[in-house]
C-alpha positions in Angstrom: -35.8 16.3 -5.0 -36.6 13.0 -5.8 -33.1 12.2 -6.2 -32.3 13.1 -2.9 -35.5 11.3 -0.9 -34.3 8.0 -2.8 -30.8 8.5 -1.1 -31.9 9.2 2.2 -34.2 6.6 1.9 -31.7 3.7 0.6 -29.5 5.4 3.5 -31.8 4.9 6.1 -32.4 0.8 4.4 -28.2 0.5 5.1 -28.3 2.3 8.7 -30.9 -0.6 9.6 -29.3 -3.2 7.8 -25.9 -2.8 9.4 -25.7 -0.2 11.6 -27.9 -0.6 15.1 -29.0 1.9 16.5 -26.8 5.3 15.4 -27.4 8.4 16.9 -28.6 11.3 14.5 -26.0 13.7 16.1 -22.8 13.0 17.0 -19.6 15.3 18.6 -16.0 14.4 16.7 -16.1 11.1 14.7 -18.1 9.6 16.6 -20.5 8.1 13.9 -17.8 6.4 12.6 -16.5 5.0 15.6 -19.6 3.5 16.4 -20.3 1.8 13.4 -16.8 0.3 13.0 -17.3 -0.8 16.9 -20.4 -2.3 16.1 -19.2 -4.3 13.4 -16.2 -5.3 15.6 -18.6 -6.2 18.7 -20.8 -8.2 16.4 -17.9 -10.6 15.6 -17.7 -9.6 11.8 -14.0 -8.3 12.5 -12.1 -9.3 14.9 -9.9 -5.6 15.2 -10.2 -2.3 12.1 -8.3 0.3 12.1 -9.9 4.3 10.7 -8.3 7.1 9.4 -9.5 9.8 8.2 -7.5 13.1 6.4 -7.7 15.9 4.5 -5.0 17.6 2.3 -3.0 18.7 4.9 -3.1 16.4 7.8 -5.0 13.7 9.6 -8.1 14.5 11.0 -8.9 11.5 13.1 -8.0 8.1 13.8 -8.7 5.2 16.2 -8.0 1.3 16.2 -10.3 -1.1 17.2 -10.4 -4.8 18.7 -6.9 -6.4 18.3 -5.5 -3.7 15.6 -2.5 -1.4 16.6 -1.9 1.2 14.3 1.0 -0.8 12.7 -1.2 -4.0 11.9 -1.2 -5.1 8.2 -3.2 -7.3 6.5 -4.2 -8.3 2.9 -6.4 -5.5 1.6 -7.9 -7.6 -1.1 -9.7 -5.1 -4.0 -8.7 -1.8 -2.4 -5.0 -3.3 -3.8 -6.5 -2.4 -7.2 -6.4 1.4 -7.2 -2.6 0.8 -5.5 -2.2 -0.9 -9.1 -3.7 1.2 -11.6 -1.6 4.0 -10.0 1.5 2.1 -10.8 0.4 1.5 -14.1 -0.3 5.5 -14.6 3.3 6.3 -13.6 4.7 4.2 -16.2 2.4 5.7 -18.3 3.7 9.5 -17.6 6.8 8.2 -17.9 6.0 7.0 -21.8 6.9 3.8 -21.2 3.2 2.0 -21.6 -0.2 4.1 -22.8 -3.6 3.5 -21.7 -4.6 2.4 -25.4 -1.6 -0.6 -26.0 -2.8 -3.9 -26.5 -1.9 -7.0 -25.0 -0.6 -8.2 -28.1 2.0 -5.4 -28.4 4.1 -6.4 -25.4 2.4 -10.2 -25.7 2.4 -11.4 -29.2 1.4 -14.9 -28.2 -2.0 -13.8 -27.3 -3.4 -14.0 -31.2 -7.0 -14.5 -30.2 -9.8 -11.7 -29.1 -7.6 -11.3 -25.7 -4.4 -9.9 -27.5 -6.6 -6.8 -29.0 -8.0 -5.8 -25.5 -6.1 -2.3 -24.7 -4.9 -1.4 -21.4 -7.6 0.2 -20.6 -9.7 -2.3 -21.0 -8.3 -4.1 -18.7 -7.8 -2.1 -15.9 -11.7 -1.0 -16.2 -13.1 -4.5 -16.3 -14.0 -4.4 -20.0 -11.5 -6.7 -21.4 -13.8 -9.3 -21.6 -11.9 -11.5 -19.8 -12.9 -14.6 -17.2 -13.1 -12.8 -14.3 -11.3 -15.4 -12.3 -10.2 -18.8 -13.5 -12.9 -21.1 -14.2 -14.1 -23.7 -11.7 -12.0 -26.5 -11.4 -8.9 -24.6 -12.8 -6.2 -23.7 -10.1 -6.2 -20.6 -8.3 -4.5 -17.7 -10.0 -2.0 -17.6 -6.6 1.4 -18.2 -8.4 4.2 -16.5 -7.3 5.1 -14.6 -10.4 3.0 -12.6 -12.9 5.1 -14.7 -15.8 3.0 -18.1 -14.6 -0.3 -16.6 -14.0 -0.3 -15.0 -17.5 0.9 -18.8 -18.8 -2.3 -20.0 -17.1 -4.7 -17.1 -18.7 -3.4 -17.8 -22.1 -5.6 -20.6 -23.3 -8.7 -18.9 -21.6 -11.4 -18.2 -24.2 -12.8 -14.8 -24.3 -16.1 -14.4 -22.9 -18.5 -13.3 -25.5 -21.6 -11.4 -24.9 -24.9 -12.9 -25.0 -26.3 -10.0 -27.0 -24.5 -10.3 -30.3 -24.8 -6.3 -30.6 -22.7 -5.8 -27.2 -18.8 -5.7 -28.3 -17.6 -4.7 -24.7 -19.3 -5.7 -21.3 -18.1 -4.2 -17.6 -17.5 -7.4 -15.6 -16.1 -6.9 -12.4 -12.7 -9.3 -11.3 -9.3 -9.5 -11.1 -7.7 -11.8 -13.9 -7.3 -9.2 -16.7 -5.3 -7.1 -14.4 -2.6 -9.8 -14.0 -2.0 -9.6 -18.1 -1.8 -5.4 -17.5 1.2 -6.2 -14.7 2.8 -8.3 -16.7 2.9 -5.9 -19.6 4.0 -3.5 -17.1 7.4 -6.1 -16.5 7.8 -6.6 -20.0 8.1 -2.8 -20.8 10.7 -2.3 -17.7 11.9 -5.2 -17.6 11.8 -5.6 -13.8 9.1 -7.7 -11.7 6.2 -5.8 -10.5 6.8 -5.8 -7.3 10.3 -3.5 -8.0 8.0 -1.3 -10.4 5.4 -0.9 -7.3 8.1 -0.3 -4.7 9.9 2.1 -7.1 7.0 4.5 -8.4 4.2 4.3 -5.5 5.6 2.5 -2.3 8.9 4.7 -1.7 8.2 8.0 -2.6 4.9 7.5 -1.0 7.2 5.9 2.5 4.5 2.8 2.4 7.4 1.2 4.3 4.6 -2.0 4.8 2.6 -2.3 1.8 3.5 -5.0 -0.8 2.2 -7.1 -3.6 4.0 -10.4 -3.2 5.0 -12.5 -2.2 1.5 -14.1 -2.9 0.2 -15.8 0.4 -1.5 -19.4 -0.5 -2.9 -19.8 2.9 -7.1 -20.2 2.9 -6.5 -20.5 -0.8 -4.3 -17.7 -1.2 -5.0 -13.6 -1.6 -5.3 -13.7 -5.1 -5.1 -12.7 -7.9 -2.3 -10.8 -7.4 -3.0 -6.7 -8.5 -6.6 -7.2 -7.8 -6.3 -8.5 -4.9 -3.1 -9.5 -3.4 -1.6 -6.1 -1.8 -0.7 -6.3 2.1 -1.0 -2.9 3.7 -1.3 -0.4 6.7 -3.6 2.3 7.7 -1.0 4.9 7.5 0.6 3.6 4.6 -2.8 3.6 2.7 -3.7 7.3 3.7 -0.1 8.8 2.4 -1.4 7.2 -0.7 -5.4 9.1 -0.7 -3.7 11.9 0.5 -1.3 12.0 -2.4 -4.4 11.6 -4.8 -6.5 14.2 -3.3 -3.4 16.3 -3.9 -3.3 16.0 -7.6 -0.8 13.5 -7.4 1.6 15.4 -5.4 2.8 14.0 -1.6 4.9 16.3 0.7 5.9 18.8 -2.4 7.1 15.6 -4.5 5.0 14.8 -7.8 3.9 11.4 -7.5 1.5 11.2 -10.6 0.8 13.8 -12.9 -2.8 15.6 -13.0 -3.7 14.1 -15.8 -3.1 10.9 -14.8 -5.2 11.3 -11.7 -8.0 12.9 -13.8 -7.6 9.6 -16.5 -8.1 7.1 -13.9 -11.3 9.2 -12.3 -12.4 9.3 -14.9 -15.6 7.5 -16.8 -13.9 4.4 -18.8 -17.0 2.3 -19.3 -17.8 3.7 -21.9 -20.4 2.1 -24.8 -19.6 -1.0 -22.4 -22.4 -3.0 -21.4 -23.3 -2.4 -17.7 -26.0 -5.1 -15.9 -27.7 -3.2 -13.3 -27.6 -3.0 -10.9 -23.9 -2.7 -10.2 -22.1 -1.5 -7.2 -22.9 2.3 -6.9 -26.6 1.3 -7.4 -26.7 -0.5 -4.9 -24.9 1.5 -2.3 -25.5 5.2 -3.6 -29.0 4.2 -5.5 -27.2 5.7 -8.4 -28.6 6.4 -11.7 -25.7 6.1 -14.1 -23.7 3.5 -15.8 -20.6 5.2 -15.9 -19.7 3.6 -12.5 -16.1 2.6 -13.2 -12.6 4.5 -13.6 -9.2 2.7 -14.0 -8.9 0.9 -10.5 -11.9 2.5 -9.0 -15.3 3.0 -8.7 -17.0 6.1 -9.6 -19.7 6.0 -6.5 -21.0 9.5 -7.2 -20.6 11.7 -9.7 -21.9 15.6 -10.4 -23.8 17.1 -13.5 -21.4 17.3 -15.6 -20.2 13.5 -15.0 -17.0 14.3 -12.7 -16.3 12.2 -10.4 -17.4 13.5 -6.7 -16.7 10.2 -4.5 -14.6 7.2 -5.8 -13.6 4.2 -3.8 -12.2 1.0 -4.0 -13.6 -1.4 -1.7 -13.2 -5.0 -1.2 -15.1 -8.4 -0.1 -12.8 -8.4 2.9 -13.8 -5.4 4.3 -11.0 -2.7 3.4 -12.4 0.3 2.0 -10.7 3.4 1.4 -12.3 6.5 -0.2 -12.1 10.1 -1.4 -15.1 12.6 -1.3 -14.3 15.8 -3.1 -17.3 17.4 -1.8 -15.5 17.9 1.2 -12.0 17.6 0.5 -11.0 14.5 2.9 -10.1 11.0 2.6 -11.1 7.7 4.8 -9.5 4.2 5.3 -10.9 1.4 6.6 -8.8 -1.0 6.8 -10.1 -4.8 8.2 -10.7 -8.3 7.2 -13.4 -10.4 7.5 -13.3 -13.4 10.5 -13.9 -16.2 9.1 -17.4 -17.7 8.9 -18.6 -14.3 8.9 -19.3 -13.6 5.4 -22.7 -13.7 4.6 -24.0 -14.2 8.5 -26.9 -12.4 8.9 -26.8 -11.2 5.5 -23.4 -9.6 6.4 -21.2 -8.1 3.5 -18.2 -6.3 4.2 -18.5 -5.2 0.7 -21.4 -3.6 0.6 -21.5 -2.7 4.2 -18.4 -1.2 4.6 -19.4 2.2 2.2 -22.2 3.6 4.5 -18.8 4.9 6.2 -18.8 8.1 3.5 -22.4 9.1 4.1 -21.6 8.8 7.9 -18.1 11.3 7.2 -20.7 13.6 5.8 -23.0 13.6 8.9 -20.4 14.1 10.8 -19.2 16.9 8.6 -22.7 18.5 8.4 -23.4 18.9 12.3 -19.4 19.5 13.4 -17.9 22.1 11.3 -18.5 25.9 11.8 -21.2 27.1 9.3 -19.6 29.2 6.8 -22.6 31.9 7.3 -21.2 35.3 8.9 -22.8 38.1 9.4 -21.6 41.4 7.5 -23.0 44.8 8.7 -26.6 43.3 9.7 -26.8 40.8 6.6 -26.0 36.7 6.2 -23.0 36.6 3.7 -21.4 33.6 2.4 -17.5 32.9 3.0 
């Protein structure tokens, strides 16, 4: 009970922080719609575009400000889960495993970076720079091959706490060593892996890693956050997920796969709380972060029950199995606008799942029926 009173509570703290004033009942989607407008209105985007689907089929979806339903734009960290997926299909495929090191497929790395697995860093446990230091150049090159050159003399970054050997720290870099593993074991660029095993059989005609865009400093790094894509795209891509890995009777990823990158991969990794499901979910566990996403809620028995992977930028794409259904966001911050009025698309852009489930709660049909005089359950 306590659980829940701290939820609604923290809910209510995000509904006055960002929100305006929402109505408590609503006919459609229309909670949604008027938070995403409200954002829009107040100048923190200039245009979004919402989807939201279940298994089967979209259930709703609206554009707003100067977004058509075609716009694309840089998606920023929501591009990670696009990139942990292409990883899992090479790994079905037996051509790369969760637990290979970096000095397997890069023997030049001979320090602590070249025994980080796979795993590691694709879960932010590598113990890698999250980004390159200050001062160092922006990890914006055009090709993976450079950017790993650039991450090579990097020192590891070793816990404070002599007793902590792994420590979950959130960025980008340690994924750009993963891709290039990934190239070294096909031996084709990443892009042609992405557009091969996720973007075709998935018909994201308008979703794409690179070329990496330098403008405003470039959309980097590159399979953290570098991915261009579309609202439609993006949802054939949930959809496939919440179908076990399989999109319009094709297999995509294999179950297992989907379950290994749901699943808990912190580990004995040291978490600093709070972390990003405490602070939007007021969650109580550590075992926040799959491979590519975040594990926003989880049940009893530690499965995953919403995951997400949202980005500073605004993008935000989710899947809550309590329901069975999907939402994208997708948007970009204006510029200026970060941090106005204590404005972050990061942390903002999440009360969208609890909203889903409002709407959920007072629009569907209660399963109750009555049988010969008596409530039964459907």
């Amino acid at each position: 009970m306590k659980t829940i009173q701290n939820k609604l509570r923290f809910l209510l703290i995000i509904y006055l922080i960002f929100s305006g004033k929402t109505e408590a009942f609503s006919q459609g989607f229309s909670l949604l719609d008027n938070q995403v407008q409200t954002w829009v209105d107040s100048g923190y985007y200039h245009g979004a575009n919402l989807i939201v689907g279940n298994r089967q089929k979209v259930l709703h979806q609206k554009s707003f400000g100067n977004y058509q339903p075609e716009t694309s734009t840089y998606i920023a960290s929501a591009g990670k889960w696009l990139a942990s997926a292409t990883i899992a299909v090479l790994v079905d495929e037996g051509k790369l495993s969760w637990d290979d090191k970096v000095v397997k497929w890069l023997p030049e790395f001979t320090d602590a970076k070249g025994q980080a697995t796979l795993r590691q860093l694709f879960s932010h446990t590598a113990n890698y720079p999250d980004y390159q230091p200050r001062g160092n150049h922006r990890d914006d090159y055009q090709t993976l091959e450079e950017s790993v050159r650039h991450i090579l003399p990097l020192s590891i970054e070793t816990p404070s706490d002599a007793s902590i050997k792994r420590q979950f720290k959130y960025g980008g870099l340690a994924m750009q060593v993963a891709g290039r593993m990934a190239e070294i074991a096909t031996g084709k660029p990443w892009e042609t892996i992405f557009q091969e095993k996720i973007a075709r059989p998935l018909q994201m005609s308008h979703t794409h890693f690179s070329p990496v865009d330098s403008v405003g400093g470039g959309h980097s790094p590159m399979l953290g956050g570098g991915a261009v894509s579309t609202v439609n795209d993006y949802a054939h891509f949930l959809q496939m997920f919440l179908n076990k890995g399989i999109y319009k009777g094709k297999r995509i990823l294999s179950e297992k796969a989907i379950a290994e990158m749901q699943a808990d991969q912190i580990g004995a990794a040291f978490v600093s709380m709070p972390e990003f499901p405490q602070k939007v979910r007021a969650a109580n566990h550590k075992s926040i972060y799959g491979l590519g996403l975040w594990r926003e809620e989880i049940d009893k028995k530690g499965n995953a029950t919403l995951i997400s992977s949202p980005s500073w930028a605004g993008a935000y794409p989710w899947i809550d199995y309590k329901n069975g259904i999907f939402g994208f966001l997708l948007t970009h911050i204006a510029d200026g606008k970060m941090g106005k009025n204590n404005f972050s698309s990061f942390y903002a852009s999440p009360v969208l799942a609890y909203l889903l489930r409002n709407e959920i709660k007072h629009t569907l049909p209660s399963k109750k029926t009555k049988v010969k005089g008596k409530i039964s359950e459907k």
